[in-house]
C-alpha positions in Angstrom: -27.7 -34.5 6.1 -27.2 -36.4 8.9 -24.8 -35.5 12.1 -22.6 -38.4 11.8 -22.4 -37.3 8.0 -21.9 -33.4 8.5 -19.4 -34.5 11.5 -17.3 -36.6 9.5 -16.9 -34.2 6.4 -15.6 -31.4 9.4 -13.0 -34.0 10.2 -11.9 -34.4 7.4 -11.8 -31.2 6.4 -10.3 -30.0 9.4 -7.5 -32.2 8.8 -6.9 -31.2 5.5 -2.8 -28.8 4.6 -4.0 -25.7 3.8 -4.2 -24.4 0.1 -0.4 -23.8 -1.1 0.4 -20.0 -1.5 3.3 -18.1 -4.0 5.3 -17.2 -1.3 8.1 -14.8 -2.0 11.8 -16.1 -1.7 12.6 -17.0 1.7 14.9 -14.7 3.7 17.0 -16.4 5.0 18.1 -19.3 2.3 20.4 -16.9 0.3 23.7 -17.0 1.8 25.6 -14.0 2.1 26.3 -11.6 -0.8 22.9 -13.1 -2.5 19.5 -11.4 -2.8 16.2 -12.7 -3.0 14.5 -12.5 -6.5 12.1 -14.4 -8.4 12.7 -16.7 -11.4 10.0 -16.4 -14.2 9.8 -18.3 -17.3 7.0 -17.9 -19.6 6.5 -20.8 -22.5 5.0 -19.8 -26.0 4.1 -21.8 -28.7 4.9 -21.0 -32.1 2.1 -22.3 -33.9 -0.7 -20.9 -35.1 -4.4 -22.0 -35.5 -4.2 -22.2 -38.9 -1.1 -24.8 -38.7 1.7 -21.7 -39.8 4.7 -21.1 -37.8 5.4 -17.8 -36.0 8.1 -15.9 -38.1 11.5 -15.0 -36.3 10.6 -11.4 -37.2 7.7 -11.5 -35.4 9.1 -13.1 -32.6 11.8 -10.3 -32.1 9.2 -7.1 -32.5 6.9 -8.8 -29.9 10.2 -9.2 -27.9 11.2 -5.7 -28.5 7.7 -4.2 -28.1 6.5 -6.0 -25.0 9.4 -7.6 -23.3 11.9 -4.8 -23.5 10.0 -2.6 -21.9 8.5 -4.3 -19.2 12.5 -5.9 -18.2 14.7 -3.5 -19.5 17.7 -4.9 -17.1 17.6 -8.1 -18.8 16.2 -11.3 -19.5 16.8 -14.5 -21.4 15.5 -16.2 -24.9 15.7 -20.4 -25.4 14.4 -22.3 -28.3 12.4 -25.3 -27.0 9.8 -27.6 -28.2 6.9 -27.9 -26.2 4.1 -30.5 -26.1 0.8 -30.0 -24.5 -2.6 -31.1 -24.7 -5.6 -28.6 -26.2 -8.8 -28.0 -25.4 -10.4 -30.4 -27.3 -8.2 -33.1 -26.1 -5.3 -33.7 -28.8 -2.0 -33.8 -28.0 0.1 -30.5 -30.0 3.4 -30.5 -30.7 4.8 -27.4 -31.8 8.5 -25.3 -31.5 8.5 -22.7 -28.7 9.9 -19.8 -27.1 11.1 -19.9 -23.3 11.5 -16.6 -22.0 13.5 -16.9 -18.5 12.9 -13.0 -16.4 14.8 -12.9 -13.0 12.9 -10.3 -11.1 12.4 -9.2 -7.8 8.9 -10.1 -6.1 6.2 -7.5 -6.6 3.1 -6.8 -8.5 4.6 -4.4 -10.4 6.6 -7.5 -12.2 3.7 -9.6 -12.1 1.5 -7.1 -13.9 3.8 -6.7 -16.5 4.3 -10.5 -17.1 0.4 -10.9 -17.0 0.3 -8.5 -19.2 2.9 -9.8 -21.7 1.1 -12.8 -21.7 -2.1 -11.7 -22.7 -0.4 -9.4 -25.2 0.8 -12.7 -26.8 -2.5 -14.3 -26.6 -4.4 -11.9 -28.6 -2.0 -11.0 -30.9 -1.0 -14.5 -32.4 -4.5 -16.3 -31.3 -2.6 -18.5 -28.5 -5.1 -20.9 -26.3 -2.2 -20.3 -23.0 0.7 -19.2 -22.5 2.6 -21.3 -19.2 3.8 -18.9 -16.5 6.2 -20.6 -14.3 7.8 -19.2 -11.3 10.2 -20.0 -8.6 11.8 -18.1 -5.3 15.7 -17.8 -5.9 19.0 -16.5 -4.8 20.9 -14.0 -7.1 24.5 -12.5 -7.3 25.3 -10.1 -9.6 
């Protein structure tokens, strides 16, 4: 490689932002009376491989035998419909569960929603489940 090369890619790499990090809610954006938690919401599709429709009695013993559990204090069930695009490149549109967790930040939490996720995975042959999560302020 030449020097003016190698020189220019340290330039520019030197000038890159830094990778972005999961930071834990800021301290002091909650006002007063408010405590930092984090907002998790974890998107599952419904449909299964073989084109059938998760049953609403299997939703609620997954929910009572792996989300219980894990948030015992609480934790909130939507209906949705989700669209996404597979592995092999079609578009899937398919009914969905959105399961909102406030939480406070630690692994502990995190462990459990990994695990929740993979529980789902395996058990109803999912491709993903999307984990979103969000630093925010809380009064209860």
């Amino acid at each position: 490689m030449q020097l003016r090369t190698l020189l220019f890619l340290l330039a520019v790499t030197a000038c890159r932002p830094p990778a972005p990090t999961v930071a834990a809610a800021p301290t002091s954006y909650c006002a007063g009376g408010e405590s930092n938690y984090v907002r998790s919401v974890l998107y599952f599709g419904l449909s299964s491989p073989d084109g059938s429709v998760l049953a609403d009695t299997s939703w609620s013993r997954f929910l009572e035998a792996a989300v219980t559990p894990a948030f015992p204090d609480g934790f909130t069930v939507a209906p949705a419909t989700g669209q996404w695009r597979d592995k092999s490149g079609d578009i899937v549109r398919e009914p969905s569960r959105m399961l909102l967790v406030i939480h406070p930040a630690s692994s502990e939490a995190d462990t459990s929603l990994r695990r929740i996720i993979d529980q789902y995975r395996v058990s109803f042959h999912q491709e993903s489940v999307l984990w979103e999560r969000s630093p925010v302020c809380v009064a209860f």
